[in-house]
C-alpha positions, -999 to +999 in steps of 0.1 A: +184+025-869+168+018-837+155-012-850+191-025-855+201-014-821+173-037-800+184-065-826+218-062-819+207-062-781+190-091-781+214-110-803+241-101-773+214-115-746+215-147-765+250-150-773+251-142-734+230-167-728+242-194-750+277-190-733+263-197-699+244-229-709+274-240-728+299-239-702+269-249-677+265-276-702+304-285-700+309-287-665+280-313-666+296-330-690+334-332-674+319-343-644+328-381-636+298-405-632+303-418-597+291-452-593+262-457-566+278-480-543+252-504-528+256-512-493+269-548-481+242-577-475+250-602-447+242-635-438+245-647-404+277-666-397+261-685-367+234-718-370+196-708-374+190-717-340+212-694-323+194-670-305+200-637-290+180-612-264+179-575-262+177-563-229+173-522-224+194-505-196+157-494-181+126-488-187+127-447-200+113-444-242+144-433-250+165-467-235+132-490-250+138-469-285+172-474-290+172-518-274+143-517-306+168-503-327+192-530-319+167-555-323+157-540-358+195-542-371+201-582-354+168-590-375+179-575-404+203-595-407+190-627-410+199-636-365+174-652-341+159-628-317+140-637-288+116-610-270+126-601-242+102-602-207+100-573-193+091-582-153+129-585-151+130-546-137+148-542-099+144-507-089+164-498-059+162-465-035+182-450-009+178-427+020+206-416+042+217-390+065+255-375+063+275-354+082+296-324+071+321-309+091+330-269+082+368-273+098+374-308+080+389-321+119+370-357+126+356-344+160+321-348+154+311-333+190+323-303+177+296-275+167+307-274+133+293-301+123+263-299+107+239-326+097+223-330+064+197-350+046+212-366+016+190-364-010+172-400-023+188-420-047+165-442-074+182-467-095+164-489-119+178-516-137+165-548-155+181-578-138+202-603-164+189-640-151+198-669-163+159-680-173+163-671-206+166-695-235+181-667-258+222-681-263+233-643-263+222-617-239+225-583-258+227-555-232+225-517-247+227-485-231+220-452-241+239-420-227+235-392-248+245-391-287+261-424-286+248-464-273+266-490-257+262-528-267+272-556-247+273-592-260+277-619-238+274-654-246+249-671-217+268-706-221+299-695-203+290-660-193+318-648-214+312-613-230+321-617-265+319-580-272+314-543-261+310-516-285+296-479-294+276-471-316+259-437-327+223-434-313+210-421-347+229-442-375+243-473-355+237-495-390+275-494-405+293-495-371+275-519-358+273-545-388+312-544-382+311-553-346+287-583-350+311-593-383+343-590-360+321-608-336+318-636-363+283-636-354+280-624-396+296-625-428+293-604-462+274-621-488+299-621-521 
């Protein structure tokens, strides 16, 4: 008798079992095979000896890093890219005194007003010449999670195109700027 009671026990583990896997075994089954969609390949839509520069906003990693990344996805697809020289850089500082006045009047005899030392402003910046050979000049800033990328065509100084694009995957948003550029086209 208490042999047929751990049998019976263990049949209902199985059975319990058995259920789980087949409805497990089900769901697998009901679930639609999504297809793998491959990404797009491009071709570049301009002549082979079209050339572009990348020029970063400044010299910090972080600008450098994200002007390489830029590069990386021009190269990708097939466009020209020149390197860029980097004894372009200006920097620029100012020093200036100001004035502040507690009663907001514009007497500035009056003993309110105090004088303070403004504090020194640094400003670096690469300077876009005209030296290059590159036919597009490719500016890109970074500011926090997002990059800005400026296109301008040297020729007639006309900026073909200004965009964002997400500083960790710019790869889909901007493959659709350089396409509505016409600067690329989907391969079919």
């Amino acid at each position: 008798m208490k042999n047929h009671k751990t049998i019976n026990k263990v049949l209902m583990c199985l059975m319990c079992i058995s259920l789980s896997v087949s409805i497990a075994g089900c769901e697998l089954l009901n679930t639609p095979n999504k297809a793998v969609k491959k990404p797009p390949v491009y071709s570049p839509s301009v002549p082979e000896d079209v050339s572009f520069i990348v020029y970063p906003f400044n010299n910090y990693i972080e600008q450098l890093q994200f002007a390489s990344k830029i590069e990386s996805l021009l190269l990708q697809v097939g466009l020209n890219v020149v390197a860029s020289n980097q004894d372009t850089k200006e920097i620029e500082e100012r020093k200036g005194a100001g004035l502040t006045q507690d009663s907001g009047g514009s007497n500035l005899s009056s003993a309110n007003v105090q004088r303070e030392e403004s504090q020194a402003v640094r400003i670096e910046r690469y300077t876009i010449t005209q030296e290059t050979d590159a036919d597009y000049i490719v500016e890109t800033m970074l500011a926090g999670q997002r990059g800005t990328v400026k296109f301008t065509r040297k020729e007639d100084s006309k900026i073909i195109g200004v965009f964002s694009v997400s500083k960790y995957n710019p790869e889909k948003e901007f493959m659709k700027q350089l396409e509505s550029m016409q600067l690329i086209s989907k391969k079919r």
